[in-house]
C-alpha positions as CSV (number, residue, x, y, z in Angstrom):
1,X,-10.2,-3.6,-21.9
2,X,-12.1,-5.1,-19.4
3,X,-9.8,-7.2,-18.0
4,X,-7.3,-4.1,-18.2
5,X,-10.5,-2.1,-16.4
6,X,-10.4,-4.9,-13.6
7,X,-6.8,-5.2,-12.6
8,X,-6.3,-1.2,-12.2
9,X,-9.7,-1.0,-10.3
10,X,-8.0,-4.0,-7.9
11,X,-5.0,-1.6,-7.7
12,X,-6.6,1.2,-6.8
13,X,-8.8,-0.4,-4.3
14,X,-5.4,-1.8,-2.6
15,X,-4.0,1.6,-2.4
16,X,-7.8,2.5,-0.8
17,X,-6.9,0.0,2.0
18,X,-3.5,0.9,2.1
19,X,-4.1,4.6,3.0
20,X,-7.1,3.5,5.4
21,X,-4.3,1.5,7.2
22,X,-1.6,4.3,7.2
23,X,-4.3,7.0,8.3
24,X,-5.4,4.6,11.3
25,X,-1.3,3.5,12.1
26,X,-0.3,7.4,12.2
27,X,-2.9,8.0,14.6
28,X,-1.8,5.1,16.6
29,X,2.2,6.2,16.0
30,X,1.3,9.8,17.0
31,X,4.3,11.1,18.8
32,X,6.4,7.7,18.2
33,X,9.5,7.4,16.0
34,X,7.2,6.0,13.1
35,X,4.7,8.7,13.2
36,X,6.8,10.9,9.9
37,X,7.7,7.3,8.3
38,X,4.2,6.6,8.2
39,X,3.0,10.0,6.9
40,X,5.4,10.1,4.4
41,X,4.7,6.8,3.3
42,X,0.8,7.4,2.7
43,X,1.3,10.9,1.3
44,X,3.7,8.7,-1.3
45,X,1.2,6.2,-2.0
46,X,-1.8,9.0,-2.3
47,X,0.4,10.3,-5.4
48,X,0.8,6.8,-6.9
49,X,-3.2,6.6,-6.3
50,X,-3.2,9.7,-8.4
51,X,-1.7,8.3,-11.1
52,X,-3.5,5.0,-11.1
53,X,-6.8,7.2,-10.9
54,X,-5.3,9.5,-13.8
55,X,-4.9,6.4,-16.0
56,X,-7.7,4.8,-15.4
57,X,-9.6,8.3,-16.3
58,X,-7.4,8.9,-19.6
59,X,-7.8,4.9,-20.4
60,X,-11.9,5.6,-20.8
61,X,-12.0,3.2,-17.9
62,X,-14.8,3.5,-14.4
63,X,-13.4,3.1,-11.0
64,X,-15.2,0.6,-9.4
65,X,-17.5,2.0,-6.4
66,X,-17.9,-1.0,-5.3
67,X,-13.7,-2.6,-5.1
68,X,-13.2,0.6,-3.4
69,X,-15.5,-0.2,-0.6
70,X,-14.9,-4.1,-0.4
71,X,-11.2,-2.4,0.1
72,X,-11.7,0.0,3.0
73,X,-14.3,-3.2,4.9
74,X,-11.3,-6.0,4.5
75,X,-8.9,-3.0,5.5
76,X,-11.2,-2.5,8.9
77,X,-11.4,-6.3,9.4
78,X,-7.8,-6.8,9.3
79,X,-7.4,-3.7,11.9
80,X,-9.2,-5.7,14.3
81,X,-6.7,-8.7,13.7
82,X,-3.2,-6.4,14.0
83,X,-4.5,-5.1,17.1
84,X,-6.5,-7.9,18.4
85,X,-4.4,-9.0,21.4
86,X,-4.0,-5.5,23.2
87,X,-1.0,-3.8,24.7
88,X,1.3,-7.1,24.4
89,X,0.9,-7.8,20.9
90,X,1.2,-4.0,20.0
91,X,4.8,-4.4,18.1
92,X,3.5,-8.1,16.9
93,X,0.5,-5.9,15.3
94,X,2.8,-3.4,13.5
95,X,4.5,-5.6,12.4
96,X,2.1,-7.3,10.6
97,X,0.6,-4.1,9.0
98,X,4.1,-3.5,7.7
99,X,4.1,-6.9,5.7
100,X,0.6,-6.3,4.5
101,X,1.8,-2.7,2.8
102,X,5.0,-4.4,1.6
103,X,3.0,-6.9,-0.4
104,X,0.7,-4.2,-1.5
105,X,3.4,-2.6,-2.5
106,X,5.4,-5.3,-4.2
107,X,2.1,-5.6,-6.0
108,X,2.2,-1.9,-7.4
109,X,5.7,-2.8,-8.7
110,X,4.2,-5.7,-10.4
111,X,1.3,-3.3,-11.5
112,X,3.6,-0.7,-13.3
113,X,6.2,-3.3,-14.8
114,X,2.9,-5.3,-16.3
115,X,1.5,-1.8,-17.7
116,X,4.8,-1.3,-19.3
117,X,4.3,-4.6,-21.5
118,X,1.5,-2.7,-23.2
119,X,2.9,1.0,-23.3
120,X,3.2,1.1,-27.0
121,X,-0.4,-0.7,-27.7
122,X,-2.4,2.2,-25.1
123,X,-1.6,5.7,-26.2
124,X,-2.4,6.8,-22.8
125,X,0.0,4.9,-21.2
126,X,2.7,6.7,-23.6
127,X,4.6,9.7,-21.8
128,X,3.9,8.0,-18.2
129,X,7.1,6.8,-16.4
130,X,6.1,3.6,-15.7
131,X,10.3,2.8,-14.8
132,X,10.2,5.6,-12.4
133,X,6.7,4.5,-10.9
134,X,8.2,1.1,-10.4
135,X,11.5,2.3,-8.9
136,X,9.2,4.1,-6.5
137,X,7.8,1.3,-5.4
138,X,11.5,-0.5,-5.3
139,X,12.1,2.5,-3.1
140,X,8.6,2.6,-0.8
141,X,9.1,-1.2,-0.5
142,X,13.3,-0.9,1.3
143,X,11.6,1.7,3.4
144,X,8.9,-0.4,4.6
145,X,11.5,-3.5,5.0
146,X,13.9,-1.4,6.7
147,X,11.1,-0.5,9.6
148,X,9.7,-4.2,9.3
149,X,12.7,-5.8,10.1
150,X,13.9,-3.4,13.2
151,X,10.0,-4.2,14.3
152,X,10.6,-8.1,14.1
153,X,13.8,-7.4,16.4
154,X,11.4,-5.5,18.7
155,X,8.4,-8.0,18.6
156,X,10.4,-11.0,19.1
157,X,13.1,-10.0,21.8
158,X,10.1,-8.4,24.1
159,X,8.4,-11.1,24.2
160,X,11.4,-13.5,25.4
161,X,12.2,-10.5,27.9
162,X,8.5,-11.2,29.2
C-alpha cells in the first residue's frame, strides 16, 4: 500500500499545481475568450481532486502535506517561466501552460486506467467509475488540445507578423 499511498498522493499534488495554475491563468484571462474555458476546466479538475481525495480517505491512505506543497512551489516557479518574457511572449506563455495541464492530464488518464488494474483486489475502488473518470480525462485533455493548438496558430503567426 505504500507504493499505492505514493502514486495517489503524486496525483493529487498535480491536480494541487494544476488548480494553482488555472486560478492564476483565469485571472490573467479575465474578460478574454478563455476566461469560461479555464473556469470550467479547474471546476472539472477540483471534482476529479475530489475523487482522488475520496479514495485516498476510503483506501486508509494520508495525503501527503508535504507533495501538496512541493506542488503549489514548482507550480509558482514554472509561473515565473510562462510569463517570463512580458507582453511579447504572452500567447508563447499560454501556450505552454496548456501543454503542462495536458500532460497533467494525460497523467490522470493513466492514473485511473492503472487503478482499474486493481479494482477487484481494493474494495474501495469497487463501485467507482474508473472508465468514466478516464473518459473524462479523454474529454478535459481534446478540450485543452483544441485551445492549445488555436494558441500555437496565434503564438507562431504573431511573432512572424512582428
Amino acid at each position: 500500500m505504500k507504493a499505492l499511498a505514493s502514486y495517489l498522493n503524486d496525483h493529487l499534488a498535480g491536480s494541487v499545481a494544476a488548480i494553482e495554475l488555472l486560478d492564476h491563468l483565469i485571472k490573467e484571462q479575465s474578460g478574454q475568450r478563455l476566461e469560461k474555458f479555464l473556469v470550467d476546466l479547474r471546476d472539472d479538475i477540483r471534482i476529479d481532486q475530489e475523487v482522488l481525495q475520496n479514495l485516498i480517505g476510503k483506501l486508509d491512505l494520508e495525503e501527503s502535506s508535504m507533495r501538496k506543497v512541493s506542488a503549489w512551489v514548482v507550480e509558482k516557479i514554472g509561473r515565473v517561466k510562462i510569463s517570463f518574457g512580458g507582453d511579447e511572449a504572452e500567447d508563447l506563455g499560454l501556450l505552454q501552460a496548456l501543454e503542462g495541464l495536458a500532460l497533467g492530464i494525460t497523467g490522470k488518464k493513466l492514473l485511473w486506467r492503472a487503478l482499474g488494474t486493481v479494482e477487484r483486489d481494493l474494495s474501495p475502488l469497487q463501485g467507482v467509475d474508473l472508465a468514466r473518470l478516464e473518459q473524462r480525462a479523454v474529454d478535459q485533455f481534446e478540450r485543452v488540445e483544441k485551445e492549445r493548438l488555436y494558441l500555437s496558430r496565434e503564438a507562431f503567426t504573431d511573432e512572424e507578423k512582428t
